[in-house]
N, C-alpha and C positions, 0 to 999 in steps of 0.2 A: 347353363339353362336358367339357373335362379337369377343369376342376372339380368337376365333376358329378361324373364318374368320381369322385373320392377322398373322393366326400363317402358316408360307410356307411350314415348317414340318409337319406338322399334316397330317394323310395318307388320301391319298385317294380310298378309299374302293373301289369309282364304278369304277374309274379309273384302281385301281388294278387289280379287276375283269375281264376287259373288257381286260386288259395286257395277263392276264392270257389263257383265251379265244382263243387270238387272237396266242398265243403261242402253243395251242394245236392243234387249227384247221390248224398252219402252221406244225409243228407235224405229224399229219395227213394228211394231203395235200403229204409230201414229204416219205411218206411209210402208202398208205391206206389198202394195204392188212397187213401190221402189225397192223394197228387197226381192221382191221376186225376181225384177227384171235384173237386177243386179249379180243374180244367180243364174239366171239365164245366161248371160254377156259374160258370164268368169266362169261358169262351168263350173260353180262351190257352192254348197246347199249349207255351210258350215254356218251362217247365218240365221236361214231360214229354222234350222233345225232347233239353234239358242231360244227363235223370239218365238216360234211355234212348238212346243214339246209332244204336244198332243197330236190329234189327227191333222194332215196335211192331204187336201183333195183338190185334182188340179181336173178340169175339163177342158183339154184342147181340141181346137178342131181335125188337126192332122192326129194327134197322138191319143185321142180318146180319154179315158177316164184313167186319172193317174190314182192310185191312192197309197199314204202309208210312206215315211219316208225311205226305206229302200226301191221303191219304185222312183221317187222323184227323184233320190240323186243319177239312177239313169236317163233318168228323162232330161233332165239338167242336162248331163254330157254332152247327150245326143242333138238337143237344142243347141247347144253352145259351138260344138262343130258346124251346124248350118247355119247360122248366125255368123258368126267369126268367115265360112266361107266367102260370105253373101258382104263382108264388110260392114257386118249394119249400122246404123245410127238411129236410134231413140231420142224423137223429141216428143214432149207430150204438150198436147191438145187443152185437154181442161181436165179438170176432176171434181167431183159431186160427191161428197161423202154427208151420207147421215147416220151418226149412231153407229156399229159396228157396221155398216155397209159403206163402202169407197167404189166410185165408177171411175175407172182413169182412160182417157181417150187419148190415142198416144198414136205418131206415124213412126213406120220403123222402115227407115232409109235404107233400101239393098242397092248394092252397087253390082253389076255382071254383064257381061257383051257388051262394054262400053256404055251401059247405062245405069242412070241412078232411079231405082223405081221408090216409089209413096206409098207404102200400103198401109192402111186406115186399122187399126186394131184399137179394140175396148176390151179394158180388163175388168170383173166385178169383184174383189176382194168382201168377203163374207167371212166374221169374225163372231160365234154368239158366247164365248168366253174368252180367257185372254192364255189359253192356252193350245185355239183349234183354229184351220182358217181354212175356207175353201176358197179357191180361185176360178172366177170363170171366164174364158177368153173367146170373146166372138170378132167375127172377123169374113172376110167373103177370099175363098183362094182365086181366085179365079185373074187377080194382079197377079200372082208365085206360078200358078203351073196354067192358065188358061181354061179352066174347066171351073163348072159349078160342082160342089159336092154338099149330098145330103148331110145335114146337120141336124141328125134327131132332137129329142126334144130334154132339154136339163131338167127344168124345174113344172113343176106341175103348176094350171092356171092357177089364180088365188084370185079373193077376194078386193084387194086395191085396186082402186080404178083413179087414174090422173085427172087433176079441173080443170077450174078457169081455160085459157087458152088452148091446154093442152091436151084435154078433153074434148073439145072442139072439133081440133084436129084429127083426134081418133074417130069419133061419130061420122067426121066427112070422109075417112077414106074408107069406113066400111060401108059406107053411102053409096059410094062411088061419087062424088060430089066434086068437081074440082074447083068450080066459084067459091065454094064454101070451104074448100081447104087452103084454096089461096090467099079469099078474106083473113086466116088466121095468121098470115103474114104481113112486117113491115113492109113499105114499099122496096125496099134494096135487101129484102131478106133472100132466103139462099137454103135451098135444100141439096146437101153429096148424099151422092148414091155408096155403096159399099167399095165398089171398085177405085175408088180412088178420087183425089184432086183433082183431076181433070172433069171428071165427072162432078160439076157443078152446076147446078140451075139458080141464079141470080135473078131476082128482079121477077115483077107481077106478071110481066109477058112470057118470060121464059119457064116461071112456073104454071103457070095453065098450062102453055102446052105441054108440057111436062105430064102434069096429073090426066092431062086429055088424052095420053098417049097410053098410060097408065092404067086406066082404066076403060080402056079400049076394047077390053078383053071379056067384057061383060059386066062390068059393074068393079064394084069396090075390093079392098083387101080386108080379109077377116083375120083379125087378127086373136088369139087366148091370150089375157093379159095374166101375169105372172108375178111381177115383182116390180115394186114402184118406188127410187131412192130419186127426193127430190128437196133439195135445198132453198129453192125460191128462188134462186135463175136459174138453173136447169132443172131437167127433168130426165130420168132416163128410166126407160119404160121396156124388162126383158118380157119376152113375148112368146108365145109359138103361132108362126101363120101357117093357117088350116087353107084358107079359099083365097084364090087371085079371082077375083071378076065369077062366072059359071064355072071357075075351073076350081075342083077341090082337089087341096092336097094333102101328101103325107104332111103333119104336122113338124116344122121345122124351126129351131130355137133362133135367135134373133137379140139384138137390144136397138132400141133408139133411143139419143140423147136429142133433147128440145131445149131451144136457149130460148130466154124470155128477151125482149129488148126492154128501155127504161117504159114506152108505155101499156107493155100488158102482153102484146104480140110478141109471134114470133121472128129474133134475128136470125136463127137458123135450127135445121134440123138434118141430124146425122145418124146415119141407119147403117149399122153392122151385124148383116146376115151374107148368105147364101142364097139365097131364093131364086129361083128362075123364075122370071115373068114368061106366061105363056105367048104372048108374043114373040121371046126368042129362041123357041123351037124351034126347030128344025119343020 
């Protein structure tokens, strides 16, 4: 052992370890939602656990409020079984981080009954030390099982309200306004609805009608603005909508991302909630 000692080469294990450690947790620090999903897809929180030590809080829309890591690594499992069913594949979309917040917009490719479906999902990765992180996943079921589900409300309104362009845009759809929501697009811009890639409105013609369909129902959408991470080309804006048009409702959580183009407007806007428009009641 005294040898050891004088020898300056000799490794050092716990030092290594603790290198190693401190490698993953910065890792993960600087893309949390690629570890999450990475723990989702392998069914091992073994990660998660290194670069988050402290509180781990997960709001899914199927699985509710996860907290505390013996709940996640069941939640993990159990994801990772329907996942791995379903074949999935993860491409992602864009990401918006400012400061401890990251928006990651991401499609996750299911494969079943001979088809490949597109379902639109945004994760909001929330970090305010470097040892806690909550995760929040919006998304619309209604590509996975056919049905709208209520999606109470995460985060309480706040104080941040979005500008320029994308302020605009808000103002016109609690308006009910759709010339003045469409104004806030390029001419070949493009609003997806929650449901999916197919569900695309391209272009000035196809978005009025669109917003004229929209607000059909009596007016505009009321939105509680809650949380605002925006980079200066996107914007991504969680919410709880209260009113469609005269119709009010339970207050249901939400996010939308807005992409700026290079002159000011919008290239596009991507809306991950649940909400039923009162139009497609029954």
């Amino acid at each position: 052992m005294e040898a050891w000692a004088d020898m300056p080469w000799f490794p050092d294990f716990a030092g290594a370890v603790e290198l190693a450690r401190r490698q993953t947790r910065a890792a993960g620090h600087a893309d949390p939602v690629g570890q999450y999903f990475t723990a989702l897809n392998e069914g091992d929180t073994h990660v998660l656990d290194t670069v988050w030590p402290g509180e781990v809080v997960v709001y899914d829309p199927r699985a509710g409020e996860v907290r505390g890591h013996k709940q996640l690594r069941r939640f993990v499992r159990q994801n990772q079984a329907w996942l791995a069913e379903r074949h999935a594949r993860i491409e992602t979309v864009a990401v918006t981080s400012v400061g401890g917040r990251a928006v990651v917009e991401l499609l996750a490719h299911l494969a079943g009954d001979g088809r490949e479906l597109a379902w639109p999902v945004a994760v909001v990765a929330e970090s305010t030390d470097d040892r806690s992180v909550v995760f929040r996943t919006y998304c619309s079921q209604m590509p996975v099982d056919g049905q709208r589900h209520l999606r109470p409300p995460i985060l309480e309104p706040g104080a941040a309200r979005p500008g320029d362009v994308v302020g605009r845009y808000q103002a016109a759809l609690e308006a009910g306004d759709a010339d003045a929501i469409v104004n806030t697009f390029v001419s070949d811009g493009y609003f997806r609805e929650p449901i999916g890639p197919h569900s695309i409105h391209t272009g000035t013609r196809e978005l009025r009608s669109f917003f004229t369909r929209c607000f059909s129902a009596g007016g505009g959408i009321g939105l509680q603005h809650c949380a605002v991470t925006d980079d200066g080309v996107r914007c991504a804006l969680e919410y709880n909508c209260v009113r469609w048009g005269s119709h009010h409702l339970q207050p249901q959580a939400g996010v939308g991302v807005y992409e700026r183009g290079p002159d000011g407007l919008l290239a596009a806007a991507r809306v991950y909630d649940d909400v039923e428009s009162p139009a497609e009641r029954p």
